[in-house]
N, C-alpha and C positions, 0 to 999 in steps of 0.2 A: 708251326702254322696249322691252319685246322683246313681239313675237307671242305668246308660248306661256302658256296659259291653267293660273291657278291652280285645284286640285281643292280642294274645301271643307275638308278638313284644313288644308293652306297657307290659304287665306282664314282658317280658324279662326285661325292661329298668326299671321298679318299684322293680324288684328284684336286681341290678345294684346299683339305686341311695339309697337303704338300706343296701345293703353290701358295697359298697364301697364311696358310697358321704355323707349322712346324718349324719355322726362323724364329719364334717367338720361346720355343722349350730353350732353355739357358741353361735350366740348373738340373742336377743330377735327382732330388727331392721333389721333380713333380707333382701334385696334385690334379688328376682329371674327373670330370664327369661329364658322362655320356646322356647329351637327355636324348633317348625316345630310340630305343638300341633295336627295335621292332624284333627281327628273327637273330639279329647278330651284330655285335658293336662291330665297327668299322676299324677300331683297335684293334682286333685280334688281327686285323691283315696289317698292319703299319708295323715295320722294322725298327729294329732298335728302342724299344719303350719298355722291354722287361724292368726298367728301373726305375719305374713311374708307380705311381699307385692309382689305378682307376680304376672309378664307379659308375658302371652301365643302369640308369634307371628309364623304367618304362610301364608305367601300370597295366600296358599291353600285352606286353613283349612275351616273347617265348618263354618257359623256363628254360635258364643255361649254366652252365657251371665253365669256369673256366682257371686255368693256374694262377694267371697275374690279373684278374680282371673281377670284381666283384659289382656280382649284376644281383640287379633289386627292382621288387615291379613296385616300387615308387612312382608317385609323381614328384614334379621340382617341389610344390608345392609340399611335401613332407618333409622334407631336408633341412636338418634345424643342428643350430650347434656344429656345422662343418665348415668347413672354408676351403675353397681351389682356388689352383692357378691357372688352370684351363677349363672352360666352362663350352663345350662343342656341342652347339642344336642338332642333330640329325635327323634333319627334316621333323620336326616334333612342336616346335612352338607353334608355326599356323595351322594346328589342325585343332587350335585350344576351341571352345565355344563362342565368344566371344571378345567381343576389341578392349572390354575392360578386363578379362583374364587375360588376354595377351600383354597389356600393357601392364599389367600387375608380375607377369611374368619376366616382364624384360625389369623393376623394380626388383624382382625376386635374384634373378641370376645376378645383379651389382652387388645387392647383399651379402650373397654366397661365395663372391668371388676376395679373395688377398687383394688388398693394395699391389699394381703392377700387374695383376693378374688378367686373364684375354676371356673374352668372351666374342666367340665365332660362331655363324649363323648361314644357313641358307633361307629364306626365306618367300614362299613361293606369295607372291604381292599379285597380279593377277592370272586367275586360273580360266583358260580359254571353253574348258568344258567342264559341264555341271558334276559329273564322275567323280570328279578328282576329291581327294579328302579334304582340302584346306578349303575349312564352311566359313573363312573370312576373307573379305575382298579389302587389303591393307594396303594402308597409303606410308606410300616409303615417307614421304616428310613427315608423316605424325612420327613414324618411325625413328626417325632420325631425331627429331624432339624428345621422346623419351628414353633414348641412348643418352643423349648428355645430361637431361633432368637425374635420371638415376644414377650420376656419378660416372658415366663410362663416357671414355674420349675416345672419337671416332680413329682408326687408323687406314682403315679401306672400308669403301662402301660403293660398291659396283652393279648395275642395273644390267640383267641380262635379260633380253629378247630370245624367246618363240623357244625355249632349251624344252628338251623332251624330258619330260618328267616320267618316272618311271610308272607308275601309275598306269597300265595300259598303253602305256607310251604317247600319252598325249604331252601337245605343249604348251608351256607355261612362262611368265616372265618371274625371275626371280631379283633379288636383291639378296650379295654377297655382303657379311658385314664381318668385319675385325674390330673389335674395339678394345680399350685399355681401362681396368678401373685405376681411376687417380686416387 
């Protein structure tokens, strides 16, 4: 385990991908990627995944180095020629510029994913103050419409009220999502 301290967003999302993603790792040959890994993938604190193979991208992100974890200041948008089986936003898709990059985004990550394959999300849907990063005000039902347009079957998809976002500690309503590429 490493020194460097989770900020409550990450804690949020580590609490997230144990309640609702990590019933989904099956098999021993994992594939993960981490979009939007900002100062620290949320991986380096999660037990037991030495046996996984993950990829932290972030065009932002800190430079890091890590043993089992190969971080890249990618965007999704560069990732070609790969395929996962778990595909985890951390907190990175609503801060795209726009509702046609985000929705090109959520086309991108089904792409990217195996048949069987999860794609998990927090998604901050509305932001109560102007501060906060995510410069889109997203409507879960478009949302939900291009989760199945792009091949993914919904498995949880949860609306959460007034949750503090780390950001300053404001708050924010988000939409939890699990889904399954068919």
């Amino acid at each position: 385990m490493n020194d460097f301290e989770l900020n409550s967003g990450q804690i949020q999302l580590l609490n997230f991908f144990n309640s609702k993603v990590r019933s989904f790792l099956k098999n021993d040959s994992f594939k993960i990627l981490d979009i939007g890994y900002g100062d620290i993938s949320i991986f380096e604190k999660i037990s037991n995944l030495n046996h996984f193979k993950i990829t932290a991208i972030d065009p932002h992100g800190k430079n890091r180095e890590h043993q089992t974890i190969d971080y890249s200041k990618y965007s999704l948008f560069e990732i070609h020629e790969k395929k996962f089986d778990l595909i985890f936003d951390s907190h990175a898709l609503h801060t795209l510029s726009s509702i046609d990059e985000f929705k090109s985004a959520i086309f991108k990550v089904s792409e990217l994913l195996n048949s069987g394959g999860v794609f998990a999300s927090e998604f901050m849907i509305i932001k109560k103050h102007e501060n906060l990063q995510s410069k889109l005000n997203l409507n879960y039902l478009d949302i939900e419409n291009w989760l199945i347009e792009s091949g993914l079957a919904i498995r949880s998809f949860v609306f959460l009220k007034d949750v503090v976002f780390y950001q300053e500690n404001k708050e924010s309503e988000i939409l939890q999502v699990v889904a399954i590429k068919k």
